[in-house]
Structures are given as structure tokens and as C-alpha cells.
FIGU-886671 format. One record per residue (C-alpha): y, x, z negated; residue number from 0; chain. Coordinates in steps of 0.001 Angstrom, whole numbers, plus 500000, padded with zeros to 6 digits. Example, Ala and Ser with C-alpha at 12.3 -4.5 7.8 and 13.67 -1.06 7.14 Angstrom:
BEGIN
<pt <495500 512300 492200> 0 "A">,
<pt <498940 513670 492860> 1 "A">,
//
This chain:
BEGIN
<pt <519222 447699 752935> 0 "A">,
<pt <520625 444853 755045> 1 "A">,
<pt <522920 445082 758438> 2 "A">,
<pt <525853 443319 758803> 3 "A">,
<pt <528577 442773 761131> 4 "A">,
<pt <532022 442541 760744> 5 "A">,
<pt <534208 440678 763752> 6 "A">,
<pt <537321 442419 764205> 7 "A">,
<pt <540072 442422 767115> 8 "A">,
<pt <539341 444131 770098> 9 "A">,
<pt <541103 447560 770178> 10 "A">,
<pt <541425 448026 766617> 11 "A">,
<pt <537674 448263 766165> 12 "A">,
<pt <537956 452028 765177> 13 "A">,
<pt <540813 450869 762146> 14 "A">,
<pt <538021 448143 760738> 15 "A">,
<pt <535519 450739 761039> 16 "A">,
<pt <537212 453126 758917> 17 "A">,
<pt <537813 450457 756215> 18 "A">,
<pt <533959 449700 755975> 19 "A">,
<pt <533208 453476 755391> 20 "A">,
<pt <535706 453446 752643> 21 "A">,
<pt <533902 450659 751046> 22 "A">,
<pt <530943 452791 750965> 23 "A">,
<pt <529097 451144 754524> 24 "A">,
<pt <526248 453195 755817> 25 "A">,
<pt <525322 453610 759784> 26 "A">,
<pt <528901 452152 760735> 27 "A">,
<pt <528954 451597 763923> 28 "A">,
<pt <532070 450599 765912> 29 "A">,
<pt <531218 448036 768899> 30 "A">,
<pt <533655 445923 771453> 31 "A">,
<pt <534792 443523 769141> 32 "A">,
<pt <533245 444502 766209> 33 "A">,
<pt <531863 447044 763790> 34 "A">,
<pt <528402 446788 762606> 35 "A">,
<pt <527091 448597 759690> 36 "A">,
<pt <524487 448764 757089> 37 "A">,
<pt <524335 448809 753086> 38 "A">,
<pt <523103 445868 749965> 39 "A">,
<pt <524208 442593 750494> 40 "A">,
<pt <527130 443524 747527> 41 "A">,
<pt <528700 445966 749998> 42 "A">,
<pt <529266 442619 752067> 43 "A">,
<pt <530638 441009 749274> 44 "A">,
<pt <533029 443337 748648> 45 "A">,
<pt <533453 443697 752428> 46 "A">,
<pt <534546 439977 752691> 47 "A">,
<pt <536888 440641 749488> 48 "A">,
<pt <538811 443723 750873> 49 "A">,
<pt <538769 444420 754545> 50 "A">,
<pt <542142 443717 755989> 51 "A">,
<pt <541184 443645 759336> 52 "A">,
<pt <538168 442048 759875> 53 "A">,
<pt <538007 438051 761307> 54 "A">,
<pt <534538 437601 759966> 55 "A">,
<pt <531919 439175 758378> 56 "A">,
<pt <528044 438517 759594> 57 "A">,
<pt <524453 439004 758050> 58 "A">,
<pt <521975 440019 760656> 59 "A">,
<pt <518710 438407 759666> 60 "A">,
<pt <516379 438977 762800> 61 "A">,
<pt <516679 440670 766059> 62 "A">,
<pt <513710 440543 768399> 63 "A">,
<pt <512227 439956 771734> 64 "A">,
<pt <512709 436226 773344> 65 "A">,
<pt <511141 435804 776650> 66 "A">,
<pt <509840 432610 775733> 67 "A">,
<pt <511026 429374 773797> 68 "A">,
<pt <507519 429169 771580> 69 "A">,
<pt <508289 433058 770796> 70 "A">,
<pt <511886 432576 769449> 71 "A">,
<pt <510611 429403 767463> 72 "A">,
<pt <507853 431260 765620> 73 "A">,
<pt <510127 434443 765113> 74 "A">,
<pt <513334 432079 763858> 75 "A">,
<pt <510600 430622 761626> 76 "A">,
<pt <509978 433642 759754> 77 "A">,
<pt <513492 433846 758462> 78 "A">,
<pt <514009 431992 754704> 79 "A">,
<pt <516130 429872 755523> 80 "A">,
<pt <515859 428322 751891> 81 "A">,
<pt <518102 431475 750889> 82 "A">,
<pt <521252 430444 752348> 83 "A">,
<pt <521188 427098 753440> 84 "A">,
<pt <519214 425531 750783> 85 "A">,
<pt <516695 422990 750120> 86 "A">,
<pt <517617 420234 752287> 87 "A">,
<pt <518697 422812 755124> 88 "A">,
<pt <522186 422222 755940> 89 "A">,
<pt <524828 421490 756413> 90 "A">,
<pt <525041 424067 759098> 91 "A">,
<pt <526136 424550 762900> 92 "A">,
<pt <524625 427059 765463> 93 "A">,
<pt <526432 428824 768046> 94 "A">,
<pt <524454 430212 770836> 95 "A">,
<pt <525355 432388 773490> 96 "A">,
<pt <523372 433652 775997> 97 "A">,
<pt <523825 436624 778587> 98 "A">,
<pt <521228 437465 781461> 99 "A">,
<pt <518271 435946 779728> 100 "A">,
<pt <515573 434094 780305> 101 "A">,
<pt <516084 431284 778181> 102 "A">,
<pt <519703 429714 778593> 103 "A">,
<pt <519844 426010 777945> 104 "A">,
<pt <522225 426446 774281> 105 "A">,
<pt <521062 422758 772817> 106 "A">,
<pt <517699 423939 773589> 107 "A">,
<pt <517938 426982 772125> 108 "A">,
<pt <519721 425788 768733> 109 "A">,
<pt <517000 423133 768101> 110 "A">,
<pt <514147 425895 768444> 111 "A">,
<pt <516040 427483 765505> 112 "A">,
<pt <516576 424191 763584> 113 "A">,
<pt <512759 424100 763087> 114 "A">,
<pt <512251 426326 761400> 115 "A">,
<pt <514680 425168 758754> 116 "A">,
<pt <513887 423614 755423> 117 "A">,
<pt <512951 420138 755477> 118 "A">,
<pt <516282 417318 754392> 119 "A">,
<pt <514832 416672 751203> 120 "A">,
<pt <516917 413593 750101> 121 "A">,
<pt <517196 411483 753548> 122 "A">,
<pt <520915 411206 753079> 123 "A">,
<pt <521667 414950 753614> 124 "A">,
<pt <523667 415546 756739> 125 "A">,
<pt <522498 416944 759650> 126 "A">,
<pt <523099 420102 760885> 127 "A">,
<pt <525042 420579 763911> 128 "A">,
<pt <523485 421446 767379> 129 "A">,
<pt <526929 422557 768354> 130 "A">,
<pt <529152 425291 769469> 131 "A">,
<pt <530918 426082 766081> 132 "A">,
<pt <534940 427190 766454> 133 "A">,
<pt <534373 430624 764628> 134 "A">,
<pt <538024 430155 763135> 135 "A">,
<pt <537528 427166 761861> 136 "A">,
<pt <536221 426377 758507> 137 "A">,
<pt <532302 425283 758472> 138 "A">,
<pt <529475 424619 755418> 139 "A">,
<pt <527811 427561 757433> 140 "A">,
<pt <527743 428799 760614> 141 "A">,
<pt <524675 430626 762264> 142 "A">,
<pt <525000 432815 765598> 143 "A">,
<pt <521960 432890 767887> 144 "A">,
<pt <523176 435516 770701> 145 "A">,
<pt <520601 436544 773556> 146 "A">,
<pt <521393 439021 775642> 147 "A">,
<pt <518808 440372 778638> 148 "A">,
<pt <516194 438970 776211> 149 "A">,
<pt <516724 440225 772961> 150 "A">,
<pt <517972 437580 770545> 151 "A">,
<pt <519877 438470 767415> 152 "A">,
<pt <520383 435789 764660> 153 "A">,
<pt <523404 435744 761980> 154 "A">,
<pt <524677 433948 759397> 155 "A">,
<pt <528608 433717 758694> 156 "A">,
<pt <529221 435341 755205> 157 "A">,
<pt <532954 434618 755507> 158 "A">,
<pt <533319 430644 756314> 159 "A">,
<pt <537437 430379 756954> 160 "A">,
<pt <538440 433562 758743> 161 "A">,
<pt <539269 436496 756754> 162 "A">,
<pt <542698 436269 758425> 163 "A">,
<pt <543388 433385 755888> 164 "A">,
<pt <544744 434921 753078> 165 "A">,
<pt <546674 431573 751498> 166 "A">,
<pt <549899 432522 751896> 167 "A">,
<pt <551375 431771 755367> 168 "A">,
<pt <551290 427967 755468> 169 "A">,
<pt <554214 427822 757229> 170 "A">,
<pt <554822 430136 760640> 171 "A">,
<pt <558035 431270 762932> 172 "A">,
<pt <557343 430961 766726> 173 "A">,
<pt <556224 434612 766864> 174 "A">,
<pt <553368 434712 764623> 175 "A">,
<pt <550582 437457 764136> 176 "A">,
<pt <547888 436656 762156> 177 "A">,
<pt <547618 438846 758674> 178 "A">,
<pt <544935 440399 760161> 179 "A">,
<pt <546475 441524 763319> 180 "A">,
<pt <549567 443071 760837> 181 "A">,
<pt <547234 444601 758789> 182 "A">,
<pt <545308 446711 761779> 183 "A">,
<pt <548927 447396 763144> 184 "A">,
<pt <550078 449265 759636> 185 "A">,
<pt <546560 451166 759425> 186 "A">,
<pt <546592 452212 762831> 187 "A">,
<pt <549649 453895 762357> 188 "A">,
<pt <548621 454930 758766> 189 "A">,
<pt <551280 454596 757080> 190 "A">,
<pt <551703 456341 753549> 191 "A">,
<pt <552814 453310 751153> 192 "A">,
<pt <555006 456344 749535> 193 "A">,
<pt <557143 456070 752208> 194 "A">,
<pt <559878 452595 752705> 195 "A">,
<pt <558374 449989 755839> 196 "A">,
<pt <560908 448320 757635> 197 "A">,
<pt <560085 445026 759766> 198 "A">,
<pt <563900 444314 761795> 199 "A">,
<pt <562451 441609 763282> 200 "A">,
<pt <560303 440240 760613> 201 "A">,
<pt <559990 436814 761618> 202 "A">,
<pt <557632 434625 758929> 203 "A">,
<pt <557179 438069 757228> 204 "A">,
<pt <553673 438737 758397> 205 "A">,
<pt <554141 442544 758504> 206 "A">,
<pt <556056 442573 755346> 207 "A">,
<pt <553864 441001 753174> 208 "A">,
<pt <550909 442503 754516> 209 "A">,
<pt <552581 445936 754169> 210 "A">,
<pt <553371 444807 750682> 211 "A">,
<pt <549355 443620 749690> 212 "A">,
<pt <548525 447019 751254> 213 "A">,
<pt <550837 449048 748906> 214 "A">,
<pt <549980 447106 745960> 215 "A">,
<pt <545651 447358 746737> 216 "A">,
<pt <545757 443982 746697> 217 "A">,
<pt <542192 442819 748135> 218 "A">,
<pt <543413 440485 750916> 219 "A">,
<pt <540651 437650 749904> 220 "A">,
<pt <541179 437437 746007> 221 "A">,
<pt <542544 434062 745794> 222 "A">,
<pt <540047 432361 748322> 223 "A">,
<pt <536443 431995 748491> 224 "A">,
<pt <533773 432574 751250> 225 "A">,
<pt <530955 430665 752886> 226 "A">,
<pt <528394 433098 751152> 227 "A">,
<pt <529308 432399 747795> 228 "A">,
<pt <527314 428606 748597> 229 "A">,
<pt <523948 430610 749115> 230 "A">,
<pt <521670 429542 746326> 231 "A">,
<pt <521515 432484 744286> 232 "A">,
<pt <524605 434158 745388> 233 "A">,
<pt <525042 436003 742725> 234 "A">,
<pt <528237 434603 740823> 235 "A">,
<pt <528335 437423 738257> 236 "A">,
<pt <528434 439844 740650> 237 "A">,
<pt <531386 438055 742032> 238 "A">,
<pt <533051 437713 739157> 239 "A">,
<pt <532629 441152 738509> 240 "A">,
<pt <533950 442183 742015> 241 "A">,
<pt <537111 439669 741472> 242 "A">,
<pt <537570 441504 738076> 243 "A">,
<pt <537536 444860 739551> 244 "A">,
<pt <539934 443992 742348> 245 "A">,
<pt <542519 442433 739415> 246 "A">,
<pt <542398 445502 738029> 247 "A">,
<pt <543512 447937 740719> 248 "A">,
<pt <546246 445423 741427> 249 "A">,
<pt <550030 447990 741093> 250 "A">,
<pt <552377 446279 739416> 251 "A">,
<pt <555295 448797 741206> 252 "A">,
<pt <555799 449690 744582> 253 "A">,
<pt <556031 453473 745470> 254 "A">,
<pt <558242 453206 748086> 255 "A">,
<pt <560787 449979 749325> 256 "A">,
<pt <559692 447410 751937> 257 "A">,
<pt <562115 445678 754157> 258 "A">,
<pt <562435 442546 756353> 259 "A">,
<pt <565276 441210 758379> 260 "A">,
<pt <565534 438626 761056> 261 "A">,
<pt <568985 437105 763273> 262 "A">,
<pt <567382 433196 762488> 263 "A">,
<pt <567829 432361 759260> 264 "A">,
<pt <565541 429747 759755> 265 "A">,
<pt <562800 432072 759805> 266 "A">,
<pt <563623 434313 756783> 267 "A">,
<pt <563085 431257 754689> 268 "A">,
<pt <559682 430803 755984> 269 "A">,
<pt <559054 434708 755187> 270 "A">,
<pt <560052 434192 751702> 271 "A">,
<pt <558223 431429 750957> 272 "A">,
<pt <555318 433156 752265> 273 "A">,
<pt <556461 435920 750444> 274 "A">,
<pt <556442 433643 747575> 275 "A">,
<pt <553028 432096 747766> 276 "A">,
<pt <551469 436045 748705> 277 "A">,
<pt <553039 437099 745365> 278 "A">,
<pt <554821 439793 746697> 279 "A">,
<pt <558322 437732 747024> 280 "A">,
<pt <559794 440489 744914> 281 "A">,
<pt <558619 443263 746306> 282 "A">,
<pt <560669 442823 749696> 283 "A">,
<pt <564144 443016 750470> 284 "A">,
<pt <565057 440268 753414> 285 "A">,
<pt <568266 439813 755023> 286 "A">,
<pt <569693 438050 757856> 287 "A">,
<pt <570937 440807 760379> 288 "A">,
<pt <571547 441525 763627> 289 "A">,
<pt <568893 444212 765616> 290 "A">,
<pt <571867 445996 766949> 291 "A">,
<pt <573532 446243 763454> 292 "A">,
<pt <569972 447407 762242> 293 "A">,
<pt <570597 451086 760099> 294 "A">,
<pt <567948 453018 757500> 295 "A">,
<pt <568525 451257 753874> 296 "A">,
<pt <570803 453213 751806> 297 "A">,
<pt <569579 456597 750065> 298 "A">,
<pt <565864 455601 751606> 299 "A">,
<pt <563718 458616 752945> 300 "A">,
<pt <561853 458353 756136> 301 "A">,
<pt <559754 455892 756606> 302 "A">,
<pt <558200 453431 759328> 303 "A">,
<pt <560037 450977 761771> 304 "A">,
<pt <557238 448340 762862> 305 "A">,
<pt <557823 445130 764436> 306 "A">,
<pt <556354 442429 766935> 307 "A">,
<pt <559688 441821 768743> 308 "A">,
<pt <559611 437859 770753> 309 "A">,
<pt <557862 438543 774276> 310 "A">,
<pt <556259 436621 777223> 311 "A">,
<pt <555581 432820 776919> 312 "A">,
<pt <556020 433490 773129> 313 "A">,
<pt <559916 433238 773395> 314 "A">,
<pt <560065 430962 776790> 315 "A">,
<pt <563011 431843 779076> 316 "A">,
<pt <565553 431708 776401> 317 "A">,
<pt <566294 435226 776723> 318 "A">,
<pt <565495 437684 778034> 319 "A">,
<pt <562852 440294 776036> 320 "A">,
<pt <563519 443320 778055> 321 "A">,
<pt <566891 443632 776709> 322 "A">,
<pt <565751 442806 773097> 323 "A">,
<pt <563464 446199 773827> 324 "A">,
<pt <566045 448062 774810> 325 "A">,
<pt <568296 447335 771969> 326 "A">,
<pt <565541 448524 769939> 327 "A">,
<pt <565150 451827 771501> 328 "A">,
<pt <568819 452458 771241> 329 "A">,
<pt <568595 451757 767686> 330 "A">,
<pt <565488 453609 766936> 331 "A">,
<pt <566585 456378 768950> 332 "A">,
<pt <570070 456751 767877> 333 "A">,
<pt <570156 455521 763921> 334 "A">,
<pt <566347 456763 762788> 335 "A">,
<pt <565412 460050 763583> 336 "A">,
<pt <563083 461438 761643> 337 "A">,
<pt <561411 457957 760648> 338 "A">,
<pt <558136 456677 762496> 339 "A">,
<pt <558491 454178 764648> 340 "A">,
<pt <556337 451355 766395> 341 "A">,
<pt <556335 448112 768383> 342 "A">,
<pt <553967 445438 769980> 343 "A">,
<pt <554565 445327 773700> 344 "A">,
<pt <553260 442898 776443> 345 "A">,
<pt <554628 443766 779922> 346 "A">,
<pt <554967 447618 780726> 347 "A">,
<pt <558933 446862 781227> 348 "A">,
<pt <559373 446382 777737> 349 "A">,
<pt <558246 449757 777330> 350 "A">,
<pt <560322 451250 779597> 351 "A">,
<pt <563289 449474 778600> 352 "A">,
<pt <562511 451229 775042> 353 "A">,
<pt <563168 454657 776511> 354 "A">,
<pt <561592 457028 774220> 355 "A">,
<pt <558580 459374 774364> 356 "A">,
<pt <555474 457934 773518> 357 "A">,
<pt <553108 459293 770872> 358 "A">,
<pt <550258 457028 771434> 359 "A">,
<pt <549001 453454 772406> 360 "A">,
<pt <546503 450816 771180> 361 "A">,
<pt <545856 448453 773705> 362 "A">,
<pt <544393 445113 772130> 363 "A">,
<pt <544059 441171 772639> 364 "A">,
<pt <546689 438957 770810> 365 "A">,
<pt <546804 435119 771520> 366 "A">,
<pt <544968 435589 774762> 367 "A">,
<pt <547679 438086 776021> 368 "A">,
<pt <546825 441699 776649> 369 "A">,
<pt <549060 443081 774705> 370 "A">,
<pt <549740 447139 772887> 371 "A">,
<pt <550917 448846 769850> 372 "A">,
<pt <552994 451590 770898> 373 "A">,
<pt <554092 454468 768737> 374 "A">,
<pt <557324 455958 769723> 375 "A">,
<pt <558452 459960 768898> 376 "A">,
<pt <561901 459887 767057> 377 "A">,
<pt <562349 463244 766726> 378 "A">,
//
């Protein structure tokens, strides 16, 4: 049995958590901006494959006590290293952070750790990286060193690129949410893929297409690899397997219809090329339409409105977003009762300027910006 932790966005910690129990995680345990959990290192496999939500998944491989630099050398020592980075040791980079301990010089700390690593055998290998790695950006493999009032907990990436690139969205509208971010929007308002999604404001067709992989059980990282499948011994059966498993839970029809429209037709192209490269391009109806001409589809049953409408310093001061939120509640309100409805919010005006009762709120982090998901009662 092996813990693991799984980076995911902070506020939808609870939806990531849920996904890893479904996979069969043990001891899941929801923390600020992440979810740890336990299980064999093939539940972290397949936890790389299919979690939706997730930025990252982690191995733990030591936590102990670090008063002292000679401790956390011989303790970082133990680990065998040899198992995921290989004979020659690298290449690698080593994050550190510290928080009220003892030791706290970063460089310092990241070399005690390189010790213990296995010797370069051929003198040409490259050296590892006593650097602060960008966790989003892609890396051989990345180790986290994090000491907090002493204790010191050392990780390896599993994931390498973040999980939030699935392949498909090479090209982006000026509104973007990573698939990640539309993934934990859909779950956390759980909706039933028997039921039509509608995006009115669908931009590069994030939501859409995630809605879409969603409805089909599509495992979000079949057509990439990770940073774990470059351990020595990683098992490539077993991956194979996995990959031939996910392949065949694949739907070939939707149960219900999924819709995106946008005013710039600019952007719908982007959404169906993304659309395109996601496989899903014809699985998802997208038109060029006004919000305020914005009605349920034709003979469609209830479903759910969700959309990231343009907000803050995301849209400028080209207009003005208050009124855009407003036009949406008087759609919403007027043209979709019955359906369920929500919306990602920045500034409590927008909310306002939507006008209808609240059924609950997710507060979370989205490009820096505090932002919400709001769901909205439509009768």
C-alpha cells in the first residue's frame, strides 16, 4: 500500500476526492489544494489515466522528522532512488518549499537530497536540476521536498505535463478555462449525461467538449503519456492493459444532446477544431448566436445551462460584464424553467445583476482571481 497525492484546484477538492473513491482509493483524504489518498501504485496509474480534475498526481515516498541537514540527508538516502530515476540519476528537478522550519536555505536543501541519488554512470548524463521546477510545465521528473514546522515530506511527480493537458485545445479564445477547471465545474453540479448541456457562451468549447469526454467515459489522459511511465520497471503491460480497458468503455452514442454557441465567430472555429482534435466534433451542436436570442433546443428535455461568461481583466473595458450577467439571468429566468442552471462569477455584482435565487456556491481560484461557481434555482 502506497500514498499518493493528487493536486487539484482549490475549492473543488471535495469533487477530486469523490473521483479517487470511485477509482477504488483507500483513506481519501481531502486537503487545501489537494486530496491525498492511499491504494497500489496501479490505482495511481489509473488515477493519472481518468481523474478529470486533478492537476497532478504525486507518490509520497518518505515523510519524517528534519531538524537537522545531516538527518534529512541520511533519511532522503534511504529512498531507491534507482526506481524512478534510474541508473545515472536524472534527469530530474527538485522543488522545495519550506514553512516555519528549521532548515530553510532551498539550494541547500535540494543538494542534501541529490546525494543520495544514484551515481551519473556515463559522465555525459545531464545533471539534475537544483531548481524550483514550474509544476505546469513539462519536466523528465520532478521531485517535491516540502518542510513544514519540521516535518519534511518527499514526492515524486507521477503525472509530468499537467493532467489538464488533454491534447486537444491547442488553440484558445480570450476566456479560457483549463479542461480541468470545466471538468470540476460539470461534477460539482453533477450533472446526469442523460440530460442535454448547454454552454451559450462556449467560447473555445472547453465546457463542451469536456461535457462531451464525460458523457462518452472517455478517460481524459488516453492519448498522452505521463512522467511515471519513464520509471524503470513501470510496468508497460499493466499500462497497456489499463489503455485497453479505458478503449473499451469508450460510448460510441450520446444519451442526451450537448450544445455550444458563442456571438464571435472567431471563437466557434477554435471550439470546433478543438472539438475536432478531442474527437467529440460530432457530438456537439455549435452555432453562432446571440445570448439574448439564447432559447432551450427544440423538443430537448431539461437539462443544464453552464457557462464562464467574459469577466474582470479577462474581457478589458470593452464592455461591460455586469450587463452580460444580467442578460443571462433574464434569459435563464424567463426561457428555462425547469432546467439547471450555473455560471462562473468574479465580482459579487455579477451576481446580483443575475437576479435569481441561489442554490449554492463554490468559491475557488481561477487564473489568480478569486472567483465562484454559482448555481441558480429556475423554478
Amino acid at each position: 500500500m502506497k500514498r499518493f497525492f493528487a493536486v487539484a484546484t482549490p475549492g473543488f477538492e471535495a469533487v477530486t476526492a469523490r473521483e479517487i473513491a470511485a477509482l477504488g482509493g483507500e483513506d481519501v483524504r481531502a486537503t487545501r489544494g489537494g486530496v491525498g489518498f492511499a491504494g497500489p501504485l496501479e490505482l495511481a496509474f489509473r488515477a493519472n489515466l481518468w481523474l478529470r480534475t486533478a492537476a497532478e498526481v504525486r507518490l509520497r515516498l518518505l515523510r519524517f522528522h528534519a531538524p537537522a541537514e545531516r538527518l534529512l540527508a541520511r533519511r532522503a538516502a534511504e529512498i531507491d532512488w534507482a526506481q524512478y530515476l534510474g541508473a545515472d540519476g536524472g534527469p530530474a528537478a527538485i522543488q522545495v518549499s519550506t514553512t516555519r522550519s528549521v532548515l530553510r536555505d532551498e539550494r541547500r536543501i535540494a543538494a542534501l537530497v541529490r546525494e543520495g541519488w544514484p551515481a551519473s554512470a556515463p559522465a555525459t548524463a545531464p545533471a539534475p536540476a537544483l531548481t524550483v521546477a514550474d509544476p505546469d510545465a513539462p519536466a523528465g521528473q520532478r521531485i517535491y521536498v516540502r518542510l513544514v514546522q519540521d516535518t519534511c515530506t518527499i514526492s515524486i511527480d507521477m503525472s509530468g505535463d499537467g493532467l489538464h493537458r488533454r491534447g486537444y485545445r491547442q488553440e484558445q479564445s480570450r476566456a479560457p478555462l483549463r479542461e480541468s477547471l470545466a471538468a470540476a465545474l460539470i461534477l460539482a453540479l453533477e450533472w446526469d449525461p442523460r440530460t442535454p448541456f448547454l454552454d451559450p457562451m462556449c467560447g473555445s468549447g472547453t465546457l463542451p467538449i469536456e461535457a462531451a469526454l464525460i458523457a462518452l467515459d472517455r478517460a481524459p489522459g488516453l492519448d498522452r503519456r505521463f512522467a511515471c511511465e519513464d520509471w524503470p520497471g513501470a510496468g508497460a503491460q499493466t499500462w497497456a492493459a489499463l489503455r485497453s480497458e479505458a478503449r473499451a468503455r469508450i460510448r460510441t452514442t450520446l444519451l442526451a444532446s450537448i450544445f455550444g454557441s458563442d456571438r464571435n465567430a472567431g471563437a466557434l472555429g477554435v471550439a470546433r477544431r478543438n472539438a475536432e482534435r478531442a474527437g467529440v466534433v460530432g457530438e456537439i451542436a455549435l452555432e453562432r448566436r446571440l445570448l439574448a436570442d439564447l432559447a432551450p433546443p427544440p423538443h430537448a428535455a431539461p437539462g443544464l445551462v453552464l457557462t464562464n461568461p467574459p469577466y474582470g481583466r479577462r474581457i478589458g473595458d470593452e464592455e461591460d460584464p455586469t450587463a452580460i450577467y444580467a442578460e443571462l439571468g433574464r434569459v435563464l429566468g424567463q426561457r428555462f424553467r425547469g432546467w439547471q442552471a450555473g455560471f462562473v462569477g468574479q465580482d459579487p455584482r455579477h451576481a446580483r445583476a443575475v437576479g435569481l435565487p441561489v442554490r449554492r456556491k463554490v468559491q475557488f481560484l481561477h487564473g489568480g482571481l478569486r472567483c465562484w461557481l454559482e448555481e441558480v434555482e429556475l423554478g
